[in-house]
N, C-alpha and C positions, 0 to 999 in steps of 0.2 A: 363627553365621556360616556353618554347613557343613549345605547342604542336605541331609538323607538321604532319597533316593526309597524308593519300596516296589522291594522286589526283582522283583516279577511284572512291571512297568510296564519294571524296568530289562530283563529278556531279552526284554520285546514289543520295543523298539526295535531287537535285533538281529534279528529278522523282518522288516524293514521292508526294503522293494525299495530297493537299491544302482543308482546312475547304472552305466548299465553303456555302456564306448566300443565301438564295431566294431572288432575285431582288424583292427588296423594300417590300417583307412580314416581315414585323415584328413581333413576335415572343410572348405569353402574356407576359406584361408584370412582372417582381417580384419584392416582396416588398423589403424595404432596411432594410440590416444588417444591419448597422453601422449609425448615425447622427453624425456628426461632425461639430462643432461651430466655422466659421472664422470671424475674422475683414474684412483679407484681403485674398480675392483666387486666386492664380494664376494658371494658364491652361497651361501648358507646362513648363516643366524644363531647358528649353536652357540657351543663355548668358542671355539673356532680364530676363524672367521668374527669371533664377536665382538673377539678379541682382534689379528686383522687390522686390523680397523675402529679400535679404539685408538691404536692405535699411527700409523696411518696418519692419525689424527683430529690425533694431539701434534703430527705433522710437516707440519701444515697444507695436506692435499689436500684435496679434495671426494672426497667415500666415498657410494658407493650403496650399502645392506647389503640383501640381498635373507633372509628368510626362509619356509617353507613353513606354519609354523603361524603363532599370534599371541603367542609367547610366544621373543623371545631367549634365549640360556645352553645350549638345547641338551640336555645330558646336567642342568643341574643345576636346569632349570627343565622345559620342552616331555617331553623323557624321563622325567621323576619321580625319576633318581637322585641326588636332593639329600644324598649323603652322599659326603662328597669323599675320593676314592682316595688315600693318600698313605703311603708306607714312612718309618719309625719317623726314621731317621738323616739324614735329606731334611727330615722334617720338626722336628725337632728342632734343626736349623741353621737353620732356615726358608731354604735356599739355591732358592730359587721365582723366578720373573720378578717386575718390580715391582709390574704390572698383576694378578696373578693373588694376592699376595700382599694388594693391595689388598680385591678382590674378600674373600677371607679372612676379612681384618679386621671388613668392613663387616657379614660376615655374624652373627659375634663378637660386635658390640655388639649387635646387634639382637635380643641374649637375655641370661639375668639370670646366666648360670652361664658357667664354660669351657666347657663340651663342650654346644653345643646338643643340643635333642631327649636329649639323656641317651643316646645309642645306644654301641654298641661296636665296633662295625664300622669307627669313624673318629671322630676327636674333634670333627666339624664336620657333623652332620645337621641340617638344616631343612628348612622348608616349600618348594615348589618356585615360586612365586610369589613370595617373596624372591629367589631367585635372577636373576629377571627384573627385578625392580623397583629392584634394584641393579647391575644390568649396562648398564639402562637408563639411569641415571643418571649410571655413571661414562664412557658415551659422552658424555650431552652435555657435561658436564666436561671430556674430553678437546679436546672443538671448539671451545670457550671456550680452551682454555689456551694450543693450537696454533694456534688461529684457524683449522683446517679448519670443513667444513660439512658437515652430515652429512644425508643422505636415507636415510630407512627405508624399508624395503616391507614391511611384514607378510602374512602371509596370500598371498605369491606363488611361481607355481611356472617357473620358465624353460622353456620351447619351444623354441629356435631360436638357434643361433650361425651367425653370419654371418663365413664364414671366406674368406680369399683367402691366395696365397703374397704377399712382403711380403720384396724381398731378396734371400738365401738360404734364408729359410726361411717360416714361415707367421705370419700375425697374427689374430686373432678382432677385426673388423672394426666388430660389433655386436653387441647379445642381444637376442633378444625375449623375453618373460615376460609370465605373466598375474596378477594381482591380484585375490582374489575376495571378494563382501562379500554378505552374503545378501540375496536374491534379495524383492520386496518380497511380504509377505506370508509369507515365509519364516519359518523358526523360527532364531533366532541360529547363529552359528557355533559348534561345539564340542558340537552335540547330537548327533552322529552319530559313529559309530568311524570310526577311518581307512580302514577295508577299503570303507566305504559311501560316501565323498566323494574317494576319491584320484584317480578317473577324470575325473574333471566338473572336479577344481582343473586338468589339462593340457591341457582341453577350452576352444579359445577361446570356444566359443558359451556363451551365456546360458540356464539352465537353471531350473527350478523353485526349485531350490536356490542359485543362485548369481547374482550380476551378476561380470559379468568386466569390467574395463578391461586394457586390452592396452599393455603399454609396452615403447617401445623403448632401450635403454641406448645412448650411445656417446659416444666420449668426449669431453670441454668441450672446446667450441666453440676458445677458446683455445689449444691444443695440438695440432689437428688438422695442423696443416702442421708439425710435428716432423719431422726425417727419423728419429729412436728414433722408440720405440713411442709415441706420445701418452696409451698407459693402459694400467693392467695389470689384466687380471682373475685374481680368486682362487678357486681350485675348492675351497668350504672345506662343501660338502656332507655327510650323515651318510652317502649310499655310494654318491660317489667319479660319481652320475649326470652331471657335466662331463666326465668323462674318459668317459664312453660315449658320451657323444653327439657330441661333439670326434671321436670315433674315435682318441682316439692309443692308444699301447700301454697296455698295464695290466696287472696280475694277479687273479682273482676264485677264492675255494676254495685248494685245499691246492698247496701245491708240490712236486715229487718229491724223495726224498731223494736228497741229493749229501753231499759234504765240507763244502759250508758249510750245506747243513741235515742233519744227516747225524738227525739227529729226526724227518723229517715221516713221517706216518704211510701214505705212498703212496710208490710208486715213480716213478709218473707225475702230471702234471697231472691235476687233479679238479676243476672248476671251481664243483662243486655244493654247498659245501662250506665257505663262512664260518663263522665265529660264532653261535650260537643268538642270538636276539633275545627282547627283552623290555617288554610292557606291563608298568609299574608299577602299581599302585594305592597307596590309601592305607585302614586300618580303623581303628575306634576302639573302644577298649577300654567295656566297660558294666559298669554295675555287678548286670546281671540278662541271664539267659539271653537273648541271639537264635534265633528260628528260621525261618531265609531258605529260601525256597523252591528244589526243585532245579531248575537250569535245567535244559534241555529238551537239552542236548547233553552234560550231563555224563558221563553213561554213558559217550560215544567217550571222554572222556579223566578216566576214575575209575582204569584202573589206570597212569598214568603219572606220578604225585605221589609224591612223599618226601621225609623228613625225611632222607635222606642217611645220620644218623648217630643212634645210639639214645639219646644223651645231648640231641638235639633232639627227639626222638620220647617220651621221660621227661617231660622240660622244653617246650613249647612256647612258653613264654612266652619263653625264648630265642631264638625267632626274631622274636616280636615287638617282642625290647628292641635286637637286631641293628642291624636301620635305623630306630629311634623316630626319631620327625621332629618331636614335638611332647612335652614331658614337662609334667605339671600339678604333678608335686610334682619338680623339679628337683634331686637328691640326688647328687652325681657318684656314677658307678660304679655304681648302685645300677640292677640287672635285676630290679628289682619291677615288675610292671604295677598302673599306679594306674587306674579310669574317668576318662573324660575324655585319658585318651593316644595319640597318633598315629601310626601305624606304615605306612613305605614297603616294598612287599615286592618282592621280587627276587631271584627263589628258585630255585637250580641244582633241579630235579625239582620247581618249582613253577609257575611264571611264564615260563619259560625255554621260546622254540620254538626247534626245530633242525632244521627237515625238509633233508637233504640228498641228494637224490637227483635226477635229472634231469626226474621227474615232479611235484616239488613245491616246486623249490628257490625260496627266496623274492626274490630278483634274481636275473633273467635274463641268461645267458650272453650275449656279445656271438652267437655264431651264432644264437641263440634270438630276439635283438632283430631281428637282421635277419630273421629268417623271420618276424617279425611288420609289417615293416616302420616297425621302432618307429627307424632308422636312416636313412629316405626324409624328404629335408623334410617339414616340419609334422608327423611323424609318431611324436617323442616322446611315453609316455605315464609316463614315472619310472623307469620298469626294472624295474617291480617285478610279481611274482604273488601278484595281490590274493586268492585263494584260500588260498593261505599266511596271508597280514597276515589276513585273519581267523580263518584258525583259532587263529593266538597269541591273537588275541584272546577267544576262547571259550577257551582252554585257562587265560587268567588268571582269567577270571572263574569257571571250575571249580575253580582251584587255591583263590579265596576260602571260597565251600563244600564245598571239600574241608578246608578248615583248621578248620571251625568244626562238621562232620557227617560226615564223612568216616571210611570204616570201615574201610579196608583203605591197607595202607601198600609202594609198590609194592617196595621194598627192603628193606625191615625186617620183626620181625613182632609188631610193636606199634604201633599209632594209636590217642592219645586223642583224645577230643572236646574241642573248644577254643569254647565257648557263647558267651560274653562277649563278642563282636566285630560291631560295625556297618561296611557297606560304604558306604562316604563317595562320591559322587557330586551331582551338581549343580553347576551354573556357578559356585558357590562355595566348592567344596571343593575339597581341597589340591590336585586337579590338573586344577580348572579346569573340568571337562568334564561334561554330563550326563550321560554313562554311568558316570563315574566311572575310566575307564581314563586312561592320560599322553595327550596328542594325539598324540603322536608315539612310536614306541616306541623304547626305551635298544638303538642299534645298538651291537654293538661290532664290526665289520668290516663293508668293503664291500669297492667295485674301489681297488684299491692302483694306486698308478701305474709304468711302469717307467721308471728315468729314462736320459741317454741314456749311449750308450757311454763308458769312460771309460779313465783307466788301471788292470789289473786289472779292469775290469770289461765285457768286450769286447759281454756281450749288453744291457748299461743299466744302470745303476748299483742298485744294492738293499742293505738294510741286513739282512746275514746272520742265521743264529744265534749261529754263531761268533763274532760282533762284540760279544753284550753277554750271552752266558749264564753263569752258574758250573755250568753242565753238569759232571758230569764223564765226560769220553771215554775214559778208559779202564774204564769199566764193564764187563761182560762182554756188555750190548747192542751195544755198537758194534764190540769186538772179534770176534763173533761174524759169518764171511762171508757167511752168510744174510741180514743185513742190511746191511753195510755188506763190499765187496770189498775183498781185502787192499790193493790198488791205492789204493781209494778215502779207507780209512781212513788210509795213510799220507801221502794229499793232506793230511788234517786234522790230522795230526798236526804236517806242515809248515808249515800254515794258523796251529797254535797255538805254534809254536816262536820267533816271532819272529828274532829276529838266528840263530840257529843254523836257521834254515828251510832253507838251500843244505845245510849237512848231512846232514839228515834224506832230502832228496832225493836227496843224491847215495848215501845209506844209509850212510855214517860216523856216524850217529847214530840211534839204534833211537825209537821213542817210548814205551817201556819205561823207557829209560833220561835222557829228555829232562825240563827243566824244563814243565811245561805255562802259556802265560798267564794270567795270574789278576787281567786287569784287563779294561775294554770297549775293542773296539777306537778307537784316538784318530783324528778326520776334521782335518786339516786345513782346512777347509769348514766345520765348526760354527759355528751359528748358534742353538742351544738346547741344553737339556740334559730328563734325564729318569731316574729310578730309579723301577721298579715291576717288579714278577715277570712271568713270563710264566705270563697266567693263563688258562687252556681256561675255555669254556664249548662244549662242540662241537656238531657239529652230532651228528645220530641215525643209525643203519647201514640203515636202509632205512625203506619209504613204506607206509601214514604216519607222520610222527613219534611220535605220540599210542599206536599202535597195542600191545595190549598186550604184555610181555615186550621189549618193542624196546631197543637197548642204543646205547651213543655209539659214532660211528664205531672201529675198533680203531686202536689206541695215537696215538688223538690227544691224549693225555695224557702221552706217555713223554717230550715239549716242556716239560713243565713245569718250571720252574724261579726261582731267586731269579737277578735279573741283578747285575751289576756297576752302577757308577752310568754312565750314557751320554751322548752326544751327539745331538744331530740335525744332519744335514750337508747343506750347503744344495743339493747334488747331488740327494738326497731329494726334490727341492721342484720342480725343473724338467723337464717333462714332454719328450719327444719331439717333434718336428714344430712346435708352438707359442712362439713367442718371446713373447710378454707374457701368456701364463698362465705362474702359480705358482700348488702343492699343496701343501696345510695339513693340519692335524689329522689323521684317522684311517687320510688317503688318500693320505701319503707312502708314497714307496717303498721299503718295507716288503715283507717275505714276510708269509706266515699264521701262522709261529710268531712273527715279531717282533711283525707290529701286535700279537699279545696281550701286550705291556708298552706299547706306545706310544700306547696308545688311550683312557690313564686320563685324568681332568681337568688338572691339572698340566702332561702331554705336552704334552695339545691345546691348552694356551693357550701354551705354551711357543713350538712351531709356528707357531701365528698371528702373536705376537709379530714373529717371525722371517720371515715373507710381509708382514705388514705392513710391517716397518720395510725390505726390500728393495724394493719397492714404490715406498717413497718414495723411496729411496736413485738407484732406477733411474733413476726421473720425474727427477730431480734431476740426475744425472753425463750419462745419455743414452746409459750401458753397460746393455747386457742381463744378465740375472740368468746365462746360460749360459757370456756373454764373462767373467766372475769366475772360473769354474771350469773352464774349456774346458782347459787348461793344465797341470792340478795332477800333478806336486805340484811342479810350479813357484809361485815367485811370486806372486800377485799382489797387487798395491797397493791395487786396487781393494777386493778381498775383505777387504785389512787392514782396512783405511777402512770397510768395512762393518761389521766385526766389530769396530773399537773404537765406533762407534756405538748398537751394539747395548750394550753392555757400558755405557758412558756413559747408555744409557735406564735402568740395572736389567735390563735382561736376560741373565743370564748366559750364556754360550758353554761352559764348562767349571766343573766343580768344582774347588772348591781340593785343591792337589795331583796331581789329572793331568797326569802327564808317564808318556813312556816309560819311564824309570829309576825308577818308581817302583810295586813290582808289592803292595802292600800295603791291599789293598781288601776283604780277608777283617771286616773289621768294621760295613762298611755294611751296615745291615740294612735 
C-alpha cells in the first residue's frame, strides 16, 4: 500500500522551479464562478474549523467549510501529528467535549489493541489518513442528525474579504476564495512541497499547475434581510491569516514581560518570534540495512540535529517507538522495533524549524505585509515567507538521513547509525504526498488575536500567564529586579492573591508572607475547557536557523510549565472591529506563553466546539457574540443560555469542582 520512491528522484523534485508571484503585484482581478450561500463559514479545515463545522452541522445551519490542503483534522491528518496530546488526569476522566471524544473512540476501534501504533508519547497514535476519513464522516453525520447542510471546499485558499461598517460597528459582507484542481496535463495534487505551490494556490489566474475556480461565499439568500448579522464567519485558520487580512488587532512573536507574563523572554514586543514549525514524515522500519543517498543540502543543516538527550542517542529506537503510528506486532508498551513498523517523527532538534529573526521569520509581520502590499485588495498571498517553508522543509528531509547516516550529534557526543529505516513517500503513504513530507506543516502558533477592551482588561482582553500556570513566583527569577521591578513583581504578587489582593496593594500584606493561587484563573465567559503544559518549541536566536552552533532564543524556556486545568472564555473568541467574526483554535486570544498549552488537539476542538455552537446560538437569538459579554461581570441571560447549551451538547465549560473556594488542584497531572 505505501509507495517508496528512490531517494535521488525524491531531492530532484525539490530542484524543480516554484510558481513564483510578483511581490505584492496583484494580478486583475476575475470574476466568480461559483456563489455560494452559508449561515455559517468557516476558514480552515483543522481540529477547530472542523469542530466548528459540527457543531454548527447538529444545530441545523448551512456550513461552508473551507480548507487549504485535501485532507480535513488539520494537526491529526494534513499536519502528520496523529498522536493525540493529552495530560494523564484529563484523560483519565476522559472530561473531553463530546465531539472530540467521539473522534477518539472511532480512532480506537479502528485498531486491534488499546493504544494504537504502540507509541508512548500518547495512548492514541495512528495513521494520518484516518484522522481524515473519520472526521469526514462524523460531519456528514452531524448534517443528518441536525438536518444542517454541509459544503466543503478542499484544496481552497481565501483572497478577499469584503468588509463594510454595519451599525456601530463593522460586518464581513462576503469572501472570495480560490479552489485549485490540477491543471490538465498536470501531475496530481500533493506532488510538490508546499514552499513550491503555496504562491499559485492565492494566485487567481490559471497556471501550469493549477485550474482555479473562483468563489464567492455570502450569506443564504434567506437571511440576507436580518437586521443581526445574517452569518457568521469563523477564523479557524493554522495562523491566524483572517485576522491579517481583516486588519483587526492581533499579536504575532513574543510579548514583553509584565506582571501578567512576568515569563516572557523579552522586555518588548518581538514580533519575529512564534513557535518553531514542523514537517512530519513518516519511516519504516526494515529488516536490512538502507543506504539513502545524501541530499544535496544536508551539509547547511548536518550540525543542527539531536537526540536532545544521551539516553535517545544510546537507544534510538526510542524515538522511533515515540510517535509509532503503525505497529505489526501490537504488544502494549512494548518499545521493540519490529520490520514492517511505522514511525511519525517530530523531533525538537530534528524536524523542528524556528528561524526567528526579522530576516527569515516564517509569517510576515503585519508592517512586512503591507510593504509587500500583501494588505492592498487582491493582494493577499498567505502571510507567509515561502524561503523559510522550504527550508523546514529540507531541514526534515536532512533530519531523515541524519537519523539513519548521520555522524555527528549537534548536542551530545555520541551519534549512532540507525540503518534499518525507509522514507515512506508516495500518494499512498502515510501522509499522502509524493515527496513524502505532511502537506501542510504541524503549526503550533500564529497571529493570536486581541480581543476587545473589557473589565481589567483595558487594552483587549488576552488569556495571561498568570491565569493558568503552576509557575511558581517566588523563585529567585522573579524576585530578582533585573527581571522583574520591585513595582512590577508586587503587581503579581496582587494579581495572585486573590480576595487579599487590596492588601498586598496597599502593602499590609508582603508576598512573602501571602497565600499564592494554586488554581487557573475561573472566566465567567467560559465556553470550553483545556489542561496541557505549557510547552516551548522556540523559535532560534539568530539567521539562519540551521546555522551551526545556533541556540533557542534566551530564556524562552523559563515559560515552561505544568498548568492548572483551565477554561476558554468566550471574550477569547471575539475579535476587535468585526461583529460576525468569531476566533477558534490556535488563534484565540492568547499570549505566546499561553497558546503553548492551548494549542494541543483537545484545546482546538474544544474551541471550535465553542464558535460553532455561538454561531448558531447568534443566528438563532439575533444577539451578537460581543452583546453576551460586553457587560461582565454583570449578568448576562444570554450568555447563561449559551453556556447551558453548550453543557446540554457534551461540551463542557468547566471541570468538576471549579469553584473559587476551592484552591486544591495540586493533583491534576
Amino acid at each position: 500500500m505505501v509507495m517508496k520512491w528512490g531517494w535521488g528522484l525524491l531531492i530532484a523534485g525539490f530542484c524543480l522551479q516554484g510558481f513564483v508571484a510578483a511581490g505584492g503585484q496583484a494580478a486583475t482581478p476575475r470574476s466568480s464562478d461559483q456563489t455560494v450561500g452559508c449561515d455559517v463559514l468557516v476558514i480552515g479545515g483543522g481540529l477547530a474549523g472542523v469542530a466548528t463545522a459540527y457543531e454548527a452541522l447538529k444545530a441545523g445551519q448551512e456550513v461552508c467549510l473551507t480548507e487549504l490542503t485535501d485532507w480535513i483534522g488539520g494537526q491529526v491528518s494534513s499536519q502528520g501529528t496523529s498522536a493525540l496530546d493529552e495530560r494523564k488526569t484529563q484523560r483519565d476522566q476522559l472530561i473531553f467535549p463530546k465531539g472530540y471524544l467521539e473522534l477518539r473512540q472511532r480512532i480506537l476501534d479502528r485498531y486491534p489493541i488499546k493504544t494504537p501504533g504502540n507509541c508512548w508519547v500518547s495512548l492514541v497514535c495512528f495513521l494520518p489518513q484516518d484522522g481524515h476519513e473519520i472526521l469526514l464522516d462524523m460531519l456528514k453525520q452531524a448534517a443528518k442528525t441536525g438536518k444542517g447542510t454541509l459544503h466543503l471546499f478542499l484544496n481552497t485558499a481565501v483572497k478577499d474579504l469584503d468588509i463594510a461598517p454595519i451599525g456601530s460597528g463593522q460586518q464581513i459582507l462576503s469572501v472570495q476564495a480560490i479552489q485549485h484542481f490540477p491543471a490538465p496535463g498536470a501531475p496530481p495534487l500533493n506532488t510538490y512541497p508546499l514552499s513550491q505551490t503555496i504562491a499559485d494556490s492565492y494566485s487567481e489566474q490559471n497556471s501550469d499547475r493549477f485550474h482555479k475556480t473562483i468563489i464567492h461565499f455570502t450569506p443564504t439568500p434567506s437571511r440576507q434581510s436580518s437586521s443581526s448579522p445574517p452569518w457568521y464567519v469563523i477564523e479557524a485558520t493554522e495562523t491566524g491569516e483572517i485576522l491579517a487580512l481583516a486588519d483587526v488587532p492581533y499579536r504575532l512573536g513574543i510579548d514583553p514581560r509584565n506582571f501578567d507574563e512576568p515569563s516572557a523572554s523579552e522586555t518588548t514586543v518581538y514580533p519575529y518570534c512564534p513557535q518553531a514549525f514542523t514537517y512530519t514524515f513518516a519511516i519504516e522500519a526494515t529488516a536490512t540495512p538502507q543506504t539513502p543517498t545524501m541530499p544535496s543540502f544536508y551539509p547547511q543543516f548536518a550540525n543542527a540535529y539531536s537526540y536532545n538527550s544521551i539516553d535517545y542517542a544510546k537507544n534510538p529506537e526510542l524515538v522511533f517507538t515515540y510517535r509509532r503510528i503503525l505497529s505489526t506486532k501490537p504488544v502494549a508498551g512494548s518499545r521493540t522495533v519490529n520490520p514492517g513498523d511505522i514511525s511519525m517523527q517530530n523531533w525538537n532538534w530534528g524536524n523542528d524549524y524556528g528561524p526567528g529573526t526579522a530576516e527569515d521569520n516564517w509569517l510576515y509581520t503585519r508592517s512586512q505585509l503591507a510593504e509587500q502590499g500583501q494588505l492592498s485588495p487582491g493582494g493577499w498571498q498567505g502571510g507567509y515567507r515561502i524561503s523559510s517553508l522550504q527550508r523546514g522543509e529540507e531541514q526534515a528531509l536532512g533530519f531523515f538521513y541524519w537519523m539513519v547516516a548521520g555522524e555527528k550529534d549537534a548536542k551530545l557526543p555520541l551519534k549512532l547509525p540507525f540503518p534499518n529505516l525507509r522514507y515512506l513517500n508516495g500518494y499512498k503513504s502515510p501522509m499522502g504526498t509524493a515527496h513524502g513530507l505532511s502537506k501542510f506543516p504541524y503549526i503550533r502558533e500564529g497571529r493570536r488575536v486581541i480581543g476587545r477592551p473589557a473589565y481589567g482588561y483595558p487594552n483587549g482582553f488576552t488569556i495571561h500567564e498568570i491565569a493558568v500556570s503552576r509557575k511558581n513566583y517566588q523563585e529567585p527569577f522573579y524576585q530578582d529586579p533585573n527581571n522583574l521591578s520591585t513595582e512590577t513583581y508586587n503587581r503579581l504578587a496582587a494579581a495572585m492573591a486573590g480576595l487579599r489582593a487590596i492588601d498586598v496593594i496597599q502593602g499590609n500584606l508582603s508576598p512573602a508572607a501571602m497565600q499564592w493561587r494554586t488554581r487557573a484563573r475561573l472566566y465567567p465567559d467560559s465556553v470550553g475547557i483545556g489542561n496541557y503544559n505549557i510547552d516551548f518549541h522556540p523559535c532560534m536566536a539568530s539567521t539562519p536557523a540551521e546555522a551551526p552552533g545556533n541556540q533557542e532564543r534566551p530564556l524562552e524556556r523559563q515559560a515552561a510549565e505544568q498548568t492548572y486545568p483551565f477554561q476558554i472564555p468566550l471574550r477569547a473568541m471575539i475579535p476587535q472591529k468585526l461583529d460576525n467574526l468569531l476566533v477558534t483554535g490556535k488563534n484565540i486570544a492568547t499570549t505566546h506563553i499561553t497558546n503553548a498549552a492551548y494549542r494541543v488537539h483537545a484545546i482546538e476542538w474544544s474551541a471550535g466546539a465553542a464558535a460553532g455552537t455561538t454561531a448558531a446560538y447568534a443566528l438563532k437569538t439575533g444577539i451578537m457574540p460581543y452583546q453576551m459579554v460586553d457587560n461582565l461581570p454583570s449578568v448576562n441571560l444570554y450568555l447563561e443560555d449559551l453556556q447551558r447549551h453548550l453543557t446540554a451538547n457534551g461540551n463542557p465549560i468547566a471541570f468538576p469542582g471549579m469553584s473559587i473556594l476551592n484552591q486544591d488542584w495540586h493533583h491534576w497531572q
